[in-house]
matplotlib code that plots the C-alpha trace (Angstrom):
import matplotlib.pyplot as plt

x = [85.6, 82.1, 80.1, 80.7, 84.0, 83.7, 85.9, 82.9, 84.7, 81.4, 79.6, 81.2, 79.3, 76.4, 75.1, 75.2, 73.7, 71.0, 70.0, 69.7, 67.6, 65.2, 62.8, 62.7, 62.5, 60.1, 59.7, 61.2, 64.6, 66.2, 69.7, 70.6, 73.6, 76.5, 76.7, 72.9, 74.1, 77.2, 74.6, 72.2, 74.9, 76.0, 72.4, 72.1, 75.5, 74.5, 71.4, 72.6, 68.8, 67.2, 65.8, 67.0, 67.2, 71.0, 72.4, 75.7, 77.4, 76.8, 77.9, 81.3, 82.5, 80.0, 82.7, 80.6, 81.4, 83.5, 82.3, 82.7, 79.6, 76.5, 73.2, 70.2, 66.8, 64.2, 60.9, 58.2, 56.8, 60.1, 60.7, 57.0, 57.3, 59.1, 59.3, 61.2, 64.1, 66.3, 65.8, 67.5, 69.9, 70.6, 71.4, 73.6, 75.5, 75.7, 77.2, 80.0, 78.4, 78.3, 76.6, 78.8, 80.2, 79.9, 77.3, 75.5, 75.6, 74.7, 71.8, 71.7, 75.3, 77.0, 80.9, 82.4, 85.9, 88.1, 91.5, 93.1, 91.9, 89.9, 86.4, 82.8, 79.9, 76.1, 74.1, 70.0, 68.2, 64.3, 62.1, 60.9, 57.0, 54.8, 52.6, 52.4, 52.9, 51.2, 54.4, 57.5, 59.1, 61.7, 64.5, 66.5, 69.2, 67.4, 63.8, 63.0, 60.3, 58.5, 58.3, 62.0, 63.5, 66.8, 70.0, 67.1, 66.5, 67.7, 67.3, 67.2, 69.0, 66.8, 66.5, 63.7, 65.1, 63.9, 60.0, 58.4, 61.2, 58.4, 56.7, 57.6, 61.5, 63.4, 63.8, 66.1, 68.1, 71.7, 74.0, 71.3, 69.7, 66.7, 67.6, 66.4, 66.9, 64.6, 63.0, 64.6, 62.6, 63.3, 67.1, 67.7, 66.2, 68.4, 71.3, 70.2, 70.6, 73.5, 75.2, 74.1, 74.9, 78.4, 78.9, 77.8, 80.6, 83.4, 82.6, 82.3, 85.9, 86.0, 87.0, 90.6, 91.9, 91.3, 88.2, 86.7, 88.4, 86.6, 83.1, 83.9, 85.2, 82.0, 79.7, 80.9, 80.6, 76.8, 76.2, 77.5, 75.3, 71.9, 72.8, 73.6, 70.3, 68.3, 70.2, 70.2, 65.8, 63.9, 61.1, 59.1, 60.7, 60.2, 56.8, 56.2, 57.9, 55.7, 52.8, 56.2, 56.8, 53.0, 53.2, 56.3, 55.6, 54.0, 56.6, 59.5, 62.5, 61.3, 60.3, 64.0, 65.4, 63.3, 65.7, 68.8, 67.9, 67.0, 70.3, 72.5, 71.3, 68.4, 70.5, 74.2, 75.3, 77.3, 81.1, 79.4, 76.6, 79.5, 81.8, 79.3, 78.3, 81.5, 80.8, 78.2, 77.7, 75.9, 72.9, 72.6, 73.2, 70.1, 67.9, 68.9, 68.3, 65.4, 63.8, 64.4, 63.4, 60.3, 60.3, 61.1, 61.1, 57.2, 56.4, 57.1, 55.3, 52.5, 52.3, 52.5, 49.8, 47.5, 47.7]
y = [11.5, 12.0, 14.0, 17.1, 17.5, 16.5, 14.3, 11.7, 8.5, 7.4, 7.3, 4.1, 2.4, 4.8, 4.2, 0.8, 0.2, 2.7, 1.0, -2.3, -1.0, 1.4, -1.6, -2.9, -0.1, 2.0, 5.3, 4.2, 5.0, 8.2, 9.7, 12.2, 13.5, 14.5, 12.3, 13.2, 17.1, 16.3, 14.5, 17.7, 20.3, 17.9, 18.0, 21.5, 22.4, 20.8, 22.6, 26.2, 27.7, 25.9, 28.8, 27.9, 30.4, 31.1, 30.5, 28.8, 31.5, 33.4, 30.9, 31.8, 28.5, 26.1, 22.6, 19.8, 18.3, 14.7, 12.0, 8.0, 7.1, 7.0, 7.9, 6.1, 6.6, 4.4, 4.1, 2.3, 0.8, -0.7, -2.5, -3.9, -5.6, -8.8, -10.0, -7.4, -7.2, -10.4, -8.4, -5.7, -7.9, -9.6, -6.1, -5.2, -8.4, -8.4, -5.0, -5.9, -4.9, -7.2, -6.9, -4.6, -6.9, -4.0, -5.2, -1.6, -1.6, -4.8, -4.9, -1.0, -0.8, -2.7, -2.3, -2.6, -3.0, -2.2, -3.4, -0.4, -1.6, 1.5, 1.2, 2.1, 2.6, 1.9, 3.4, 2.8, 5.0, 4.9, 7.2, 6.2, 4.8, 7.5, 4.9, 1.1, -0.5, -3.8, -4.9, -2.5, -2.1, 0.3, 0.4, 3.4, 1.7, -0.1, 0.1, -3.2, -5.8, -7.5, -10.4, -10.7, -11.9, -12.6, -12.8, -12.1, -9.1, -5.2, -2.9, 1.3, 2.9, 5.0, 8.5, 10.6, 13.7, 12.0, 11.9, 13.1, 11.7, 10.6, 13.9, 16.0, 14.2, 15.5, 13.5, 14.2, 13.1, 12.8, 10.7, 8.2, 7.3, 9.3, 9.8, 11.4, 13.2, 14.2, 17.0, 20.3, 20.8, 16.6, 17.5, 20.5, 19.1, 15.9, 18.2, 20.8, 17.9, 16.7, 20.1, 20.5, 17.1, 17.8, 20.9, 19.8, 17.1, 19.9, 21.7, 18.5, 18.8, 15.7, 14.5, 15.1, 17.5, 16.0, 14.4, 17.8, 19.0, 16.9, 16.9, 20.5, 20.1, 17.6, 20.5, 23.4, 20.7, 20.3, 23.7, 24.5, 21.6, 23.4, 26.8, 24.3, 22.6, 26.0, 27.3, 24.7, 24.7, 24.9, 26.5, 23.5, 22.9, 26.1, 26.1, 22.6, 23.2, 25.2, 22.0, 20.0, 22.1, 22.2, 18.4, 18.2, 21.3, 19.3, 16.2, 16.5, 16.1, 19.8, 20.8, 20.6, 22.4, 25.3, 25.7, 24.9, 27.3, 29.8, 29.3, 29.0, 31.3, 33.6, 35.8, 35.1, 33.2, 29.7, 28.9, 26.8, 28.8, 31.9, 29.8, 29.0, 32.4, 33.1, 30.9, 33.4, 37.5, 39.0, 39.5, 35.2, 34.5, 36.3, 34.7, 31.8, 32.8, 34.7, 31.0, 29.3, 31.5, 31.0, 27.3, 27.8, 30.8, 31.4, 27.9, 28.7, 31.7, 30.4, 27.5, 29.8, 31.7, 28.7, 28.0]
z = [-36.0, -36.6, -39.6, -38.1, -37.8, -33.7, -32.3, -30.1, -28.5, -27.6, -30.6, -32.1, -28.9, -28.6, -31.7, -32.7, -28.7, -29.3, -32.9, -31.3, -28.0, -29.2, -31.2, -27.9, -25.5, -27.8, -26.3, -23.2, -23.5, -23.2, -23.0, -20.1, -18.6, -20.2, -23.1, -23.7, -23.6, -26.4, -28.9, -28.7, -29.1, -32.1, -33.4, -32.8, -34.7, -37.7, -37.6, -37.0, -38.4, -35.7, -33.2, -29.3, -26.6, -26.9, -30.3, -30.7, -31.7, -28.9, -26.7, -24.8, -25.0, -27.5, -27.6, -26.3, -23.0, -23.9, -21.7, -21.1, -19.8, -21.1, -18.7, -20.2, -18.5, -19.0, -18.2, -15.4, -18.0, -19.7, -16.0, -15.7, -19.2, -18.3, -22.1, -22.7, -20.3, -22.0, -25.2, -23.8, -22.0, -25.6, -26.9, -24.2, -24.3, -28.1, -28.5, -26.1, -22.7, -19.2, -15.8, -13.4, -10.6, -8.3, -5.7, -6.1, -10.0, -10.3, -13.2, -13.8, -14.4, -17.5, -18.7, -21.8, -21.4, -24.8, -26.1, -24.2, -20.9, -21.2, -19.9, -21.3, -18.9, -19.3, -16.5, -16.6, -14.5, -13.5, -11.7, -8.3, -8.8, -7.5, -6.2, -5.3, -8.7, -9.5, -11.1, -10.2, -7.3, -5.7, -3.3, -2.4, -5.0, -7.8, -9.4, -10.9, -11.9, -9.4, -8.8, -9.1, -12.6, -11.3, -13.6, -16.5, -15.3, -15.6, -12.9, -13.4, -10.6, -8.3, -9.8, -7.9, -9.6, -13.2, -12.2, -15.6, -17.4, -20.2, -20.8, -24.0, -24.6, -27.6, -30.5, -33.1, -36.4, -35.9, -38.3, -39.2, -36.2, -34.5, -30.8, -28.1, -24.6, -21.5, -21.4, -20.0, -16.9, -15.7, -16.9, -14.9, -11.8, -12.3, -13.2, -9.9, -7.3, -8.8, -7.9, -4.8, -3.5, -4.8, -3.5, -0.1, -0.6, -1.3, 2.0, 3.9, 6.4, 7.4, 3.4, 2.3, -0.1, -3.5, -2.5, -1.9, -5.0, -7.1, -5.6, -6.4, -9.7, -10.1, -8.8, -11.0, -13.9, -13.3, -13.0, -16.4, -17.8, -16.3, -17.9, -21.3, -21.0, -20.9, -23.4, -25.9, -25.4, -29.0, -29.5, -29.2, -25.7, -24.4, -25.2, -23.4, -20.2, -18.9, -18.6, -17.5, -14.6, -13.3, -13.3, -10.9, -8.7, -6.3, -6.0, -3.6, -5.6, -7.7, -4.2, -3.1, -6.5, -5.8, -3.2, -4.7, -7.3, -5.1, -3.0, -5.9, -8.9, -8.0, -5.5, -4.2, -5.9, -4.8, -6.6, -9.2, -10.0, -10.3, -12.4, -14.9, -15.5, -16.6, -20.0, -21.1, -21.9, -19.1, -21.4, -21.9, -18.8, -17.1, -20.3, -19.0, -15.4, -15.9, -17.6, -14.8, -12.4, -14.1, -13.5, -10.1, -8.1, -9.8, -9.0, -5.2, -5.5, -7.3, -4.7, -1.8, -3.0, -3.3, 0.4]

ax = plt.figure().add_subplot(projection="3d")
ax.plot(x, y, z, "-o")
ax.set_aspect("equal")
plt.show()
């Protein structure tokens, strides 16, 4: 149970992890997905005088999301400072977390396995290096130093999708520690692809019944997270995303969202998009769409019109 009355099975791992990584990663390190979504909500509850664009208590259904993994993004820089990957190593190991054996997680992914037999997941993502990188190198799995540091090493999975990760995060107070998520443009796009690439999975034929059923479940999922990430926006965040959005307009993985967006929430509307504007009033719901149309149907325009 934590100080606000939320039950957060994560937070007895989160936060001892977190206290011991950010010395080292500095402002490097940054919580996304859905655990990153639970500790802002948190944040947010606890501070119900804090202006966002949707307040709480408007919100058809304001209980965080529970989750078990926990989607840390770090940064280019993080991987091209060799002295301090066996810091972070030393952290991981120290607070109960080992190198996945999976051959694709291996070095991004790290599991803490409890009494239960239940398991805790560590996930490190990285944004792809815009250009050739002295020091960091990137596969379409892993970003990681180079040269190669071996089992000394840590690896971020390849995330396209976070490009810009490191502009304007969100830092805030919550039960004694100071943490902090990406910002809500890098979010939704993350969140965006995420959707899509499950809802193509649900209408995929060949799959069988419950695989599709869960790449659906999985794509409704995200879509609710998008309209959570707008919502949740300060004033602060708001105000910044503009200059956030002009950065990526030009990169391919916002150049693909503009799309997605466009597909799923502009006009008709796809079953995710649908679902998740069922958890807010009519009048909420275009606020939030009405922002990110903003982020991405005037970005199109706008780039259209430069040509």
């Amino acid at each position: 149970m934590t100080g606000d009355g939320l039950q957060d099975p994560l937070w007895e791992h989160f936060s001892p992890l977190w206290t011991d990584l950010s010395p080292i990663a500095s402002d490097d390190l940054l919580v996304a997905g859905g655990y990153g979504l639970y500790l802002k909500q948190r944040f947010l509850r606890a501070n119900p005088t804090l202006p966002i664009v949707v307040p709480l208590d408007r919100w058809l259904d304001a209980t965080p999301r529970v989750t078990k993994d926990l989607d840390l993004v770090i940064g280019l820089q993080l991987i091209a400072a060799q002295e301090r990957h066996q810091s972070i190593l030393d952290a991981l190991n120290r607070n109960g977390f080992r190198v996945s054996d999976r051959p694709s997680g291996r070095r991004w992914q790290f599991v803490k396995t409890l009494l239960d037999s239940r398991v805790v997941l560590v996930e490190l993502h990285a944004p792809r290096p815009e250009n050739s990188h002295p020091t960091v190198m990137a596969t379409e799995q892993r970003v990681k130093h180079k040269p190669s540091l071996g089992d000394a090493g840590i690896h971020g999975r390849t995330n396209p999708e976070a490009a810009g990760c490191e502009l304007s995060p969100f830092r805030f107070e919550l039960d004694g520690i100071t943490a902090a998520v990406v910002n809500p443009v890098t979010w939704s796009v993350m969140k965006l692809t995420a959707m899509d690439d499950r809802w193509s999975g649900a209408q995929d034929s060949v799959s069988i019944d419950n695989v599709r059923t869960f790449a659906r479940q999985q794509a409704i999922k995200h879509a609710h997270d998008v309209c959570r990430i707008i919502a949740s926006m300060t004033r602060s965040e708001l105000e910044a995303a503009e200059l956030v959005r002009d950065s990526l307009r030009n990169t391919p993985p916002f150049s693909r969202v503009v799309s997605i967006w466009n597909d799923a929430f502009r006009n008709e509307m796809t079953p995710p998009a649908l679902s998740a504007m069922r958890n807010w009033a009519l009048e909420d719901f275009e606020i939030i769409r009405g922002i990110g149309n903003r982020w991405f149907v005037q970005a199109d325009s706008d780039s259209a019109g430069s040509k």
